[in-house]
C-alpha positions in Angstrom: 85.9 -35.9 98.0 88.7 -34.5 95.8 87.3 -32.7 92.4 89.1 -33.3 89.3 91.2 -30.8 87.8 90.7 -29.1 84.2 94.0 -31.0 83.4 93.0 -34.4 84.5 89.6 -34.4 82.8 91.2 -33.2 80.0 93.6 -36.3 80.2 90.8 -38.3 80.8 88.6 -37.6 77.8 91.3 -38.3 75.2 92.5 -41.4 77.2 88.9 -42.3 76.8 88.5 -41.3 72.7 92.0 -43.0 72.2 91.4 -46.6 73.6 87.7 -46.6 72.2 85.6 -46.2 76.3 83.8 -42.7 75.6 79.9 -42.9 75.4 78.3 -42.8 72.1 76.7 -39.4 72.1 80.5 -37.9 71.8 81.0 -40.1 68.8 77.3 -39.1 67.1 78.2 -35.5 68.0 81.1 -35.4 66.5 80.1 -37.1 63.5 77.0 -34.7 62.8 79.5 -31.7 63.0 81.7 -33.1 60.8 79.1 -33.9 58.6 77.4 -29.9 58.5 81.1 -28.5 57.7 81.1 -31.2 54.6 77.7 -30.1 53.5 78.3 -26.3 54.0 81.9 -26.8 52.0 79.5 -28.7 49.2 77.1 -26.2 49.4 79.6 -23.4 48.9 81.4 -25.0 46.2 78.2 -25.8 44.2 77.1 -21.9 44.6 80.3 -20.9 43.0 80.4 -23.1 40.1 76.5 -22.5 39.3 77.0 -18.6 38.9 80.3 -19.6 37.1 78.2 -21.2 34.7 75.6 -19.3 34.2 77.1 -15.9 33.7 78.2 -16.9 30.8 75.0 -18.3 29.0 73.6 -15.1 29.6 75.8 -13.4 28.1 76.1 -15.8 25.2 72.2 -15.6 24.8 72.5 -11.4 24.8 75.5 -11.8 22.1 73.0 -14.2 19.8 70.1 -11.7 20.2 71.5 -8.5 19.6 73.7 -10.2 16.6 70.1 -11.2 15.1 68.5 -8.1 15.5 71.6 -6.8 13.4 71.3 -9.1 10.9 67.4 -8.6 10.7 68.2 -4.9 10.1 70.7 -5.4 6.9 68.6 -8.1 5.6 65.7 -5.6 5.6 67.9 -2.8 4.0 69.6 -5.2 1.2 65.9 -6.4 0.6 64.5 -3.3 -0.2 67.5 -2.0 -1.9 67.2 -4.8 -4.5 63.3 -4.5 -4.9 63.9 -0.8 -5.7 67.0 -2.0 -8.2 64.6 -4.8 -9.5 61.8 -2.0 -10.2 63.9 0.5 -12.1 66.1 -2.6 -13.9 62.5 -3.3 -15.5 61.4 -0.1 -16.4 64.8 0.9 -17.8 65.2 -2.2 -20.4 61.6 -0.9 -21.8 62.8 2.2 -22.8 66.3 0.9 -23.7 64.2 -1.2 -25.9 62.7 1.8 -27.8 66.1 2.9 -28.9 66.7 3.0 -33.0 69.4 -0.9 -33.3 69.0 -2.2 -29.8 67.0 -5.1 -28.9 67.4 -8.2 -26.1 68.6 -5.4 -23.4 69.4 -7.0 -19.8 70.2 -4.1 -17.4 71.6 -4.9 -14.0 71.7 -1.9 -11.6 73.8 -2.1 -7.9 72.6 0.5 -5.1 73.4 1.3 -2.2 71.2 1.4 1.1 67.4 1.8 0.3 64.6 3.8 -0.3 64.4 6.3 2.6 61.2 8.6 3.5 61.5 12.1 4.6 58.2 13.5 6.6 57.0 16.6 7.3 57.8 18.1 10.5 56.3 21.2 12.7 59.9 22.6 14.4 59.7 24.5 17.7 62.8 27.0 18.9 63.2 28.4 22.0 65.9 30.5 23.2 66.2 31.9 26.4 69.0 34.9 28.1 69.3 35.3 31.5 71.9 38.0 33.1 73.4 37.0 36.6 75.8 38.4 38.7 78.6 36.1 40.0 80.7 36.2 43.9 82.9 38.8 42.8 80.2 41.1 41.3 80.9 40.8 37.7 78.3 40.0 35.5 77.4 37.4 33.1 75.0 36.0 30.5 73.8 33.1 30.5 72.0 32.1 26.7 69.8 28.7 26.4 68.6 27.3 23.0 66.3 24.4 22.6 64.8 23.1 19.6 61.9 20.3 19.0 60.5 18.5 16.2 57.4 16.6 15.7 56.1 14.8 12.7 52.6 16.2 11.2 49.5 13.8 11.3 46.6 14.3 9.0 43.4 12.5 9.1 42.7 9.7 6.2 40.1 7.6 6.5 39.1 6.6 10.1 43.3 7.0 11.3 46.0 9.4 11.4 48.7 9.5 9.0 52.4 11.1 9.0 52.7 13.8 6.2 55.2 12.6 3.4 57.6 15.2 1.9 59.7 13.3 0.0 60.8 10.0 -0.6 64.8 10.0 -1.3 66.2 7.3 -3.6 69.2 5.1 -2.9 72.6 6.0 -4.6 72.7 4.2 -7.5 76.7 2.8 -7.7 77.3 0.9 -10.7 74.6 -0.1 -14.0 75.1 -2.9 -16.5 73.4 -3.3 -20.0 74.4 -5.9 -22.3 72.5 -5.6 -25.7 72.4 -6.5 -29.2 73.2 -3.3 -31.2 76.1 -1.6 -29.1 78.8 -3.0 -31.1 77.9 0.3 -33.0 79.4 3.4 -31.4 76.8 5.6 -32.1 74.1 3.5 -30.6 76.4 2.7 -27.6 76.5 6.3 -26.8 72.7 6.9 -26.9 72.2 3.9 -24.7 74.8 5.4 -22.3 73.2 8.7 -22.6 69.6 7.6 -21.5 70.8 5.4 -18.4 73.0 8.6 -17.2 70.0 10.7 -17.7 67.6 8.0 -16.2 69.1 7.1 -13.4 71.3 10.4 -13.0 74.5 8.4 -12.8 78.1 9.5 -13.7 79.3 8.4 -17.0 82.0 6.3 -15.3 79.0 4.4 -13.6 77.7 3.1 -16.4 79.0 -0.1 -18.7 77.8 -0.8 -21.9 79.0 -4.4 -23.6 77.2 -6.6 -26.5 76.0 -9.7 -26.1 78.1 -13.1 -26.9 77.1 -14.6 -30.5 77.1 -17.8 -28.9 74.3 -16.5 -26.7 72.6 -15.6 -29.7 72.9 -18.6 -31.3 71.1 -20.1 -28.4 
């Protein structure tokens, strides 16, 4: 009996797929292939567009947080800047107050930064020199510095607190005083003279203005 060639069985099958005769299994297998490469092409697709998506939440989210932890930081400077403006404003209308022909003193003082603490500090230096001798025989030195600092600790109460040295004051950049009394030269000077002196502030820092009649009147 005479075996059919690769040709003819080739011939055969798509005679076959074309007029509709192959078996059944052909038509299921091709129809699950087709169906993997759709799913794999879906598959792929949604990966892409996922990270695509993502990435740039993530970013968004690191944006917002360090953006808030900046915010959080100047908010906590400006705050204690104006608590420390607040404190002084208070004290330096009293004794405004005192002078001989002023009276109803508002003072209004601008700083800038905040009130900044300066510890004490044990400081460690080191410095090392070490001859060598190089390919060619010549010689060199080789000198090494290091330096450390640590904050001191005393003992109060039943825990250990840092050592304050100083506490440092904001720069003061600009005071107000509006009072009743400056119209008079004289007087205008000794109140200028006492907030320079109080607040250790440049003449040029400092403005002294009376107040409206009409807020008088009121």
């Amino acid at each position: 009996m005479k075996r059919p060639n690769e040709d003819e069985t080739s011939a055969g099958f798509w005679y076959r797929l074309k007029s509709g005769r192959l078996p059944l299994k052909y038509y299921y297998a091709g129809a699950l292939i087709i169906f993997g490469v759709v799913i794999l092409f879906i598959s792929s697709g949604g990966t892409e567009e996922q990270e695509i998506s993502i990435t740039p939440e993530r970013e968004e989210i690191n944006s917002s947080t360090e953006d808030q932890e900046k915010n959080e930081q100047t908010s906590t400077s400006l705050k204690a800047g104006d608590d420390y403006a607040a404190a002084f404003e208070g004290e330096l209308q009293d004794h405004l107050e005192a002078i001989s022909g002023v009276s109803n003193v508002q003072v209004m003082i601008r700083t800038a930064g905040s009130e900044e603490k300066v510890f004490e500090k044990d400081r460690t230096a080191r410095h090392q020199q070490t001859d060598e001798l190089d390919q060619e025989g010549g010689e060199r030195r080789v000198e090494e510095g290091t330096a450390e600092e640590t904050i001191v600790f005393e003992r109060q109460g039943d825990a250990d607190q840092p050592v304050l040295k100083q506490t440092r004051t904001p720069e003061v950049t600009g005071v107000l005083v509006v009072a009743d009394g400056v119209e008079h030269m004289k007087v205008k000077e000794w109140v200028i003279e006492a907030v320079t002196r109080a607040l250790d502030v440049g003449h040029h820092r400092v403005a002294v203005l009376p107040k409206s009649e009409v807020e008088e009147d009121e």
